[in-house]
C-alpha positions as CSV (number, residue, x, y, z in Angstrom):
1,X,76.9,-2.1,-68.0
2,X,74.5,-4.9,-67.8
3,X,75.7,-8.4,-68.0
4,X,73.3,-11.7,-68.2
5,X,74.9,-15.0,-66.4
6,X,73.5,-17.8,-67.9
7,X,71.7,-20.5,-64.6
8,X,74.8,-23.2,-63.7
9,X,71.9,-26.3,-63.8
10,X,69.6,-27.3,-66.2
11,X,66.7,-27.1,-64.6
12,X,63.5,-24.9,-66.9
13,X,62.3,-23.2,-63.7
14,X,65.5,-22.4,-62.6
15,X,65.6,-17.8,-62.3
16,X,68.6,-16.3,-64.6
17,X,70.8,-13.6,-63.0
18,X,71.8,-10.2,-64.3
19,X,74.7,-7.6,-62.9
20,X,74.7,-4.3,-63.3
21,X,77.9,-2.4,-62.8
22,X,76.9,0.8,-60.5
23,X,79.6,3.3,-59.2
24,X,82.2,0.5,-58.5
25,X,79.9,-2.2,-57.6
26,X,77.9,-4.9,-58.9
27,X,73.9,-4.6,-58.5
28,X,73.3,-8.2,-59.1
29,X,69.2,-9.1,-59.9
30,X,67.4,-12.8,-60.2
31,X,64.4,-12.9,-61.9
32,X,62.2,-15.6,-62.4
33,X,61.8,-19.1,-60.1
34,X,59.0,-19.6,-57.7
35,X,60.8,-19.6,-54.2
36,X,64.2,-16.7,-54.3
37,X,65.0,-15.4,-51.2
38,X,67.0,-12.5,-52.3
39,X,65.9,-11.6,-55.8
40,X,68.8,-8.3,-55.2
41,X,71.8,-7.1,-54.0
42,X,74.7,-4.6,-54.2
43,X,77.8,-6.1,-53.7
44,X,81.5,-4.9,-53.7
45,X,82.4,-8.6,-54.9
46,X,84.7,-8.5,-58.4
47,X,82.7,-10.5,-60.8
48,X,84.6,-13.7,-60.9
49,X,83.5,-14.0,-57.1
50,X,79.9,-13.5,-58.1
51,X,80.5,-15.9,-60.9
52,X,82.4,-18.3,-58.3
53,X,79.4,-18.3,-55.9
54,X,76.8,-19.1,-58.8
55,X,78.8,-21.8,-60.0
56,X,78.1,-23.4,-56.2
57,X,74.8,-21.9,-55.2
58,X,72.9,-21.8,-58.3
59,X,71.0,-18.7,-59.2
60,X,68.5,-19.1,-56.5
61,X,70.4,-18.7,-53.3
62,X,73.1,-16.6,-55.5
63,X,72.1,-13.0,-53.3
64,X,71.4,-15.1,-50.0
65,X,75.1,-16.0,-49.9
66,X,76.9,-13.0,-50.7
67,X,74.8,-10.8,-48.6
68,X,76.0,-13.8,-45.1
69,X,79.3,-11.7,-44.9
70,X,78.1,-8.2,-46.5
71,X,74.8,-7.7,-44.7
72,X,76.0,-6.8,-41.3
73,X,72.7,-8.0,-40.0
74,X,73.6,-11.3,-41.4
75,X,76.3,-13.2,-39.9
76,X,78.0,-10.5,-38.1
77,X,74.7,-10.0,-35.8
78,X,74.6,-13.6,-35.3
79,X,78.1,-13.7,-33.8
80,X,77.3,-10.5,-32.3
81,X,74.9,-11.6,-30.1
82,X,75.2,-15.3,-29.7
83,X,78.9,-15.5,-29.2
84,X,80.0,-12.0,-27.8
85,X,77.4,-11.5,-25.7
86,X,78.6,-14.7,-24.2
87,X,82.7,-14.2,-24.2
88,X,84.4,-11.1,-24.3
89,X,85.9,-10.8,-27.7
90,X,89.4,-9.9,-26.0
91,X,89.1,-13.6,-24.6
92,X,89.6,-15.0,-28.0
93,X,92.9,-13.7,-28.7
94,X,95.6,-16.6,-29.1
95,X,92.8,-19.0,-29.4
96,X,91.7,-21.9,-31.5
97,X,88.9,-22.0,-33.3
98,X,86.6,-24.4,-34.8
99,X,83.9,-23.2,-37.2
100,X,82.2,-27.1,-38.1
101,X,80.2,-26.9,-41.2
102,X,82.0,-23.8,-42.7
103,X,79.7,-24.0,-45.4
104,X,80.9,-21.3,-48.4
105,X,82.7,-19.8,-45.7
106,X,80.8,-16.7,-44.7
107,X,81.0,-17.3,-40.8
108,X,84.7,-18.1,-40.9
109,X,85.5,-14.6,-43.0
110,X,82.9,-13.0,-40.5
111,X,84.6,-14.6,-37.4
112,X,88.6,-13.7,-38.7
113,X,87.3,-10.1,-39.3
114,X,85.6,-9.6,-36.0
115,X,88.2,-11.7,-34.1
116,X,91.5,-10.3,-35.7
117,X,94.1,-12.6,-33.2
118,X,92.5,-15.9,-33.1
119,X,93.3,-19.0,-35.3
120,X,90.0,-20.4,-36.7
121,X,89.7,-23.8,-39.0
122,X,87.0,-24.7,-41.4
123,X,85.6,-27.7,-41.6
124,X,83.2,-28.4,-44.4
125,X,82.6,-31.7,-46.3
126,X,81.7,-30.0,-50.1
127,X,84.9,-29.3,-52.3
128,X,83.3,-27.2,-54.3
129,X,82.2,-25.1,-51.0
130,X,85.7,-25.5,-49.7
131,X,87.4,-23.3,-52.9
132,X,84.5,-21.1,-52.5
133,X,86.0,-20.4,-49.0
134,X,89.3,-19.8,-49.8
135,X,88.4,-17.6,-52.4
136,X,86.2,-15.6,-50.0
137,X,88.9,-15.3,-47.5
138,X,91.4,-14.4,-49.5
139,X,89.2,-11.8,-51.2
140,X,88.7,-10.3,-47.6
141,X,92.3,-10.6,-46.9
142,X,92.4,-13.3,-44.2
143,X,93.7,-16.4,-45.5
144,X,96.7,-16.2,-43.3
145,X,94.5,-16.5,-40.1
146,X,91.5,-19.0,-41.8
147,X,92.2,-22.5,-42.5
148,X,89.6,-24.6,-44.6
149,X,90.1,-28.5,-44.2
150,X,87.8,-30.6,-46.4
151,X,86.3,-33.4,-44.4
152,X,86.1,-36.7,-46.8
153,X,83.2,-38.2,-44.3
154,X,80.4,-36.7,-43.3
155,X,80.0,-38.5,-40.2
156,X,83.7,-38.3,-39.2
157,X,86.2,-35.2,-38.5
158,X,89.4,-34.8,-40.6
159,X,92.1,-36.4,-38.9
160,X,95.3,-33.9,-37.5
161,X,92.7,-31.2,-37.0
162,X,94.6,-30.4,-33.3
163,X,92.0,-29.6,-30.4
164,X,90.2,-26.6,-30.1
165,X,89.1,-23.4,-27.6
166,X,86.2,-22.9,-29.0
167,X,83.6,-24.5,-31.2
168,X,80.8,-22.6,-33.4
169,X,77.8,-24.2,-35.2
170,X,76.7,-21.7,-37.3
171,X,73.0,-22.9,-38.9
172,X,74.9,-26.4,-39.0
173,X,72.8,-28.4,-36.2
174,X,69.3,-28.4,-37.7
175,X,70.9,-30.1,-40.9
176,X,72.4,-33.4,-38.9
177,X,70.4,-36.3,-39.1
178,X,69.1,-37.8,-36.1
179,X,72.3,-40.2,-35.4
180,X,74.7,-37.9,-37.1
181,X,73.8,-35.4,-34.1
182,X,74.8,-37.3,-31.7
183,X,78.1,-39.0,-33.2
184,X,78.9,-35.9,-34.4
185,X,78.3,-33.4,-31.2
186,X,80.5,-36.1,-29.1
187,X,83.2,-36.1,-31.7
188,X,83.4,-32.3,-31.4
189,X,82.8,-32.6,-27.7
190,X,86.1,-34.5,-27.5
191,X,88.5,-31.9,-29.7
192,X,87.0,-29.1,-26.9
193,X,89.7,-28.0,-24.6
194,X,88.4,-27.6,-20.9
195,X,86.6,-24.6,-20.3
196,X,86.2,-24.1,-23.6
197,X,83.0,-23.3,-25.3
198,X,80.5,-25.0,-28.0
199,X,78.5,-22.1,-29.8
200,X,75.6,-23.1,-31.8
201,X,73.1,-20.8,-33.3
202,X,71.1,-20.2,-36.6
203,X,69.6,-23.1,-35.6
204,X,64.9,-23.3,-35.4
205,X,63.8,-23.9,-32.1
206,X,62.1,-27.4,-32.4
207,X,59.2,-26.5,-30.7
208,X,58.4,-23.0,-31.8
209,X,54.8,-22.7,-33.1
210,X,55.7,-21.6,-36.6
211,X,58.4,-23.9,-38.3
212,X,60.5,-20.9,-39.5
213,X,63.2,-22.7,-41.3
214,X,62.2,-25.2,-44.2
215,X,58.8,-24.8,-44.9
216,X,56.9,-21.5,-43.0
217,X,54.1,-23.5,-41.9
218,X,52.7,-23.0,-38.9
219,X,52.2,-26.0,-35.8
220,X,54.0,-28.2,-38.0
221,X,56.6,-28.9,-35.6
222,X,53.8,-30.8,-33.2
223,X,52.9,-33.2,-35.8
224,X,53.9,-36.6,-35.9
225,X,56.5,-37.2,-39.0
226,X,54.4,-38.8,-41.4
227,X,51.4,-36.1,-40.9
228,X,54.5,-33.4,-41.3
229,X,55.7,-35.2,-44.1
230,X,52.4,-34.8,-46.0
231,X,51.8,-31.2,-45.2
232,X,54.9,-29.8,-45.7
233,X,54.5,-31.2,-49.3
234,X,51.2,-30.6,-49.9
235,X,51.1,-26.9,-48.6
236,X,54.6,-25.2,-48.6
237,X,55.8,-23.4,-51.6
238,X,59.4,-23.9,-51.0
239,X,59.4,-28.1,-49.9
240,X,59.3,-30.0,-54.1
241,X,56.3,-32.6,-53.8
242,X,58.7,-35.3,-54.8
243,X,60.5,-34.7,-51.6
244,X,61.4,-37.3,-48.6
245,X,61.6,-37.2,-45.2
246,X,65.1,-37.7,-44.8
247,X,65.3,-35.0,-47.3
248,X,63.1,-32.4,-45.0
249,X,65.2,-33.6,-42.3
250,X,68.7,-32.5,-43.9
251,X,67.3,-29.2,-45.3
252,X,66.1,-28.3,-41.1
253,X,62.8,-29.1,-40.6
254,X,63.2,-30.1,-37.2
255,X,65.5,-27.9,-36.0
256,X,66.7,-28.6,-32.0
257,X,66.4,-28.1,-28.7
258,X,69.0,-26.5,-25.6
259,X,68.2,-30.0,-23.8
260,X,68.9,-32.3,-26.7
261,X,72.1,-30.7,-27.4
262,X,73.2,-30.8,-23.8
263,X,72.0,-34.7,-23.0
264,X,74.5,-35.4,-25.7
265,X,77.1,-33.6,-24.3
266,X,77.1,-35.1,-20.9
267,X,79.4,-33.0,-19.3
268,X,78.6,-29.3,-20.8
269,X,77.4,-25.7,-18.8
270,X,74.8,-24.2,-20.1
271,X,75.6,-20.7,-20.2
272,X,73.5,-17.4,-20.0
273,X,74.0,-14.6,-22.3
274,X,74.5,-11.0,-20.8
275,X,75.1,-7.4,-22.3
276,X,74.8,-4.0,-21.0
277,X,75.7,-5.1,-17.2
278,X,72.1,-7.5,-17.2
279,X,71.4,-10.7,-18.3
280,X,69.6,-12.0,-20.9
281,X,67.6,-15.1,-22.3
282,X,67.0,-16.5,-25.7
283,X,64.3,-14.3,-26.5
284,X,66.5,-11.2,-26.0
285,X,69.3,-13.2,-28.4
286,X,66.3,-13.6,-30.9
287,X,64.9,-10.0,-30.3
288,X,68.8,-8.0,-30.7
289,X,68.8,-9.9,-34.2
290,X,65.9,-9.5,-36.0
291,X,66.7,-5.1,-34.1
292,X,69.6,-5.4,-36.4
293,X,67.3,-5.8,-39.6
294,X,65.0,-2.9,-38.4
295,X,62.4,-2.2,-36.2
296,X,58.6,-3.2,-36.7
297,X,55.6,-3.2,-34.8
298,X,55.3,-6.8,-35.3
299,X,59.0,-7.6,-33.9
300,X,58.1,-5.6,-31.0
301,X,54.6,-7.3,-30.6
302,X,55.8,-11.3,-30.4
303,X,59.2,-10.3,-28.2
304,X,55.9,-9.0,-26.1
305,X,54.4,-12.0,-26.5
306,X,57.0,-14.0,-25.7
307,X,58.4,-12.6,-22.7
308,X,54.7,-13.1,-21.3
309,X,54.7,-16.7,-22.5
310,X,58.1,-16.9,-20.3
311,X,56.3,-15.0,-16.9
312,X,53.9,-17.7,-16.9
313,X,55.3,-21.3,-18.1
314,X,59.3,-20.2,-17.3
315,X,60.0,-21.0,-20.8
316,X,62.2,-18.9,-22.7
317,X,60.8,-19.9,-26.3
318,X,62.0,-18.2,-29.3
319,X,62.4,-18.9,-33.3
320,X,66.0,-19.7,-33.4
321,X,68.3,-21.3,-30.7
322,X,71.5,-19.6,-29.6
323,X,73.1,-21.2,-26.7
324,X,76.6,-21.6,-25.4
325,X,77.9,-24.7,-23.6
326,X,81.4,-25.1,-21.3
327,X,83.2,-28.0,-21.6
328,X,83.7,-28.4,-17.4
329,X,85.6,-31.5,-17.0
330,X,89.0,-32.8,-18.5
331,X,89.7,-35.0,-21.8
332,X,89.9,-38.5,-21.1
């Protein structure tokens, strides 16, 4: 059976969407648009899910979002590698957890499934992405262990929260504005019990050659603001030429930086990843992700490069950040 879902905006060049039912799932195809970065997928979602997403994504990021808790090298490798390979996921039982910018609620589901006795709350300031989450998690069976609190400000938590063990940032950073980074971080910061941990990954390395996130452009993220403000409309096929800069900086253009993140903290251990009885650097983090998505000659060829970039300059440069920080000292 093929079924046609009419776009949820108005726009002319927005794609339409088509399902097809196939042995018990739903093949779900987006045709037309200039920038889709899944144009399929098979899902095992019922069809008022799929409907439920598109009513929130639209029809161009419609596949993208399902396929963050079905693609298992998707969110499940993030938190593979960037939070198990630094905590043991025994550690996590009895804990709290605080997933800030819960989004749709892919990383929450993902985190309840792969951390079966710990608590987890997420925070998210859309409604409309809140009720998405709930319906995820109680699709997936979870809703008795996942919490979703709508925030009312975006540059405040919700009040009667509780503290937390641990903290994840799951592509959340590179969205923050400038000051919302650091009122934000420090608000977080404070709701951290000691010894607990700050997680924050997904997020483009700000100083990576090729800006990986927003735009695909390469050296952009060495040009002054204005200059990348110009290019990035001029030459990108995914940034509209009507856009601003405030507007490239809440979609990620400028992603972030281990150092940034731990000046605001103050306070915070950096913490190094290790798997396999050896430890590891950013580049391996980077490396055991894109593994999960296959192998190629061109993976193999820039983890090369950038291991050899690291002999000689000591600088562990890869696309996407995925760091860990301990809260060491006691809440005021």
């Amino acid at each position: 059976m093929r079924k046609k879902i009419s776009p949820c905006r108005t726009a002319m060049a927005e794609p339409s969407v088509h399902i097809e039912e196939r042995n018990g799932k739903r093949r779900v195809l987006v045709s037309g648009g200039t920038f889709v970065p899944r144009r399929e997928w098979e899902t095992a979602y019922p069809i008022e899910l799929v409907e439920h997403v598109l009513r929130v994504t639209g029809p161009v990021w419609l596949n993208d979002e399902i396929a963050r808790d079905e693609n298992p090298s998707a969110s499940r490798s993030f938190i593979r590698w960037n939070v198990l390979s630094y905590v043991d996921s025994r550690d996590f039982a009895g804990r709290r957890l605080l997933d800030f910018g819960s989004g749709c609620g892919a990383s929450s589901v993902v985190l309840a499934r792969m951390l079966p006795k710990t608590e987890i709350v997420g925070v998210e300031v859309r409604s409309d992405a809140v009720t998405l989450a709930r319906h995820r998690a109680e699709y997936y069976g979870v809703g008795d262990r996942v919490r979703f609190v709508l925030s009312r400000d975006a540059n405040n938590l919700p009040a009667g929260i509780g503290d937390f063990d641990h903290v994840v940032l799951s592509g959340v950073y590179e969205h923050l504005l400038p000051i919302q980074r650091r009122r934000l971080l420090s608000l977080i910061w404070s709701k951290l019990n000691a010894g607990g941990i700050l997680f924050i990954f997904e997020t483009p390395h700000r100083w990576f050659p090729i800006e990986s996130h927003t735009t695909l452009l390469p050296f952009i993220n060495y040009l002054p603001d204005r200059a990348a403000h110009y290019c990035s409309r001029r030459f990108s096929r995914r940034v509209r030429s009507d856009s601003s800069w405030p507007d490239l900086l809440r979609a990620g253009i400028r992603g972030g930086t281990a150092r940034e993140i731990v000046s605001i903290l103050g306070d915070g251990e950096l913490l190094t990843p290790s798997w396999d009885g050896a430890t590891r650097d950013q580049i391996d983090l980077w490396y055991q992700h894109v593994r999960d998505k296959g192998t190629s000659l061109p993976k193999d060829v820039a983890m090369r490069c950038l291991k050899a970039l690291k002999a000689v300059t000591g600088i562990a440069l890869s696309p996407y950040l995925g760091i860990a920080v301990r809260r060491r000292c006691s809440k005021k």
